[in-house]
Phi, psi and omega in degrees: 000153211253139167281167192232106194289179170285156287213299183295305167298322180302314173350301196281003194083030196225142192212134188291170090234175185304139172252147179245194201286331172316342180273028181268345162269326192294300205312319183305321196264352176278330188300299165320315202267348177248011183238343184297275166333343202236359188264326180332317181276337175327323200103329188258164198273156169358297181277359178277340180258001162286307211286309205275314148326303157321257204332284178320221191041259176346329194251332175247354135316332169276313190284353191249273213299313158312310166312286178262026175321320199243018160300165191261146161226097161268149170237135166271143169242168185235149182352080177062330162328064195313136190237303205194191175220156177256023279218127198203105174252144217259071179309182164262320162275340188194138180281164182218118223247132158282324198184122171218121180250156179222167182255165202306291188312349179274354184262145166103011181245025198064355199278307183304319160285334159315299170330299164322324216247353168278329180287317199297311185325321178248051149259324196263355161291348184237025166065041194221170187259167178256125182227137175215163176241161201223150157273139188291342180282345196311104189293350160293350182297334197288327196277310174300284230298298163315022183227359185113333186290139162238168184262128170228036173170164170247104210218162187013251166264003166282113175265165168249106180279175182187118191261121258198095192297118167150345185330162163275124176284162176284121163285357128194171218309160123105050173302276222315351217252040131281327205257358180320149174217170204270114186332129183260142168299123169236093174339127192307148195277112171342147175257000000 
């Protein structure tokens, strides 16, 4: 069953669906455009750090699919557009956000908090908490933590947040849109 977004994101042009195999180049470049910045002290030129981003990609995709077989994988769109993903598996106890992506120009704009906040919702309509793993460096952590998510584990560089129906919420809207940063520049992808 397809979650139902809020009302202030349908407003605005945005809309969930399934994704299918045609998104396999938009996903490879959101991944790239959101892994691209963590590559900067490497050092390697353009193409080593495509090749090395396609493998990851490529290594966490399997691990999604192997893992999250039976997650919902959405891609949200904007006037038809693909922006970002969504990836959500539904427990008998906890939603579990596997990957919610956004592509840079999309962020710091509510959509991510919005997400955040349709998923806790019919997670506290089935009595059940909201869970993500997260890098302790994720300048999103900041949107979960306003949102309510707390940290109740660790595993390296992943912490596991975990939101709890009655959390205390960002008190008020479009809190996310301070953390916004400025889109890092990503070299168009080899054809």
């Amino acid at each position: 069953m397809m979650p139902e977004l809020p009302s202030r994101l349908a407003s605005v042009g945005l809309r969930l669906r399934p994704e299918v195999a045609a998104d396999a180049a938009f996903l490879h470049h959101l991944y790239a455009a959101i892994r691209w910045p963590e590559l900067d002290a490497s050092g390697w030129p353009d193409a080593t750090r495509h090749a090395f981003l396609a493998d990851q990609f490529r290594l966490q995709s399997r691990h999604y699919a192997a893992f999250y077989h039976d997650a919902l994988f959405l891609i949200v769109e904007r006037a038809g557009e693909p922006i970002g993903r969504l990836y959500l598996h539904r427990g008998t106890r906890d939603h579990r956000i596997v990957d919610i992506s956004l592509v840079p120009a999309s962020r710091g704009h509510g959509i991510g908090g919005g997400l955040l906040d349709m998923v806790c919702a019919e997670a506290a309509g089935v009595g059940r908490t909201v869970s993500i793993h997260v890098e302790s460096f994720n300048p999103a952590r900041n949107l979960y933590t306003r949102k309510g998510f707390r940290q109740i584990g660790e595993n390296g560089p992943y912490l596991l947040m975990e939101w709890r129906p009655g959390s205390a919420a960002s008190p008020e809207p479009g809190a996310e849109r301070s953390a916004a940063a400025p889109a890092p520049a990503v070299p168009a992808l080899p054809s």
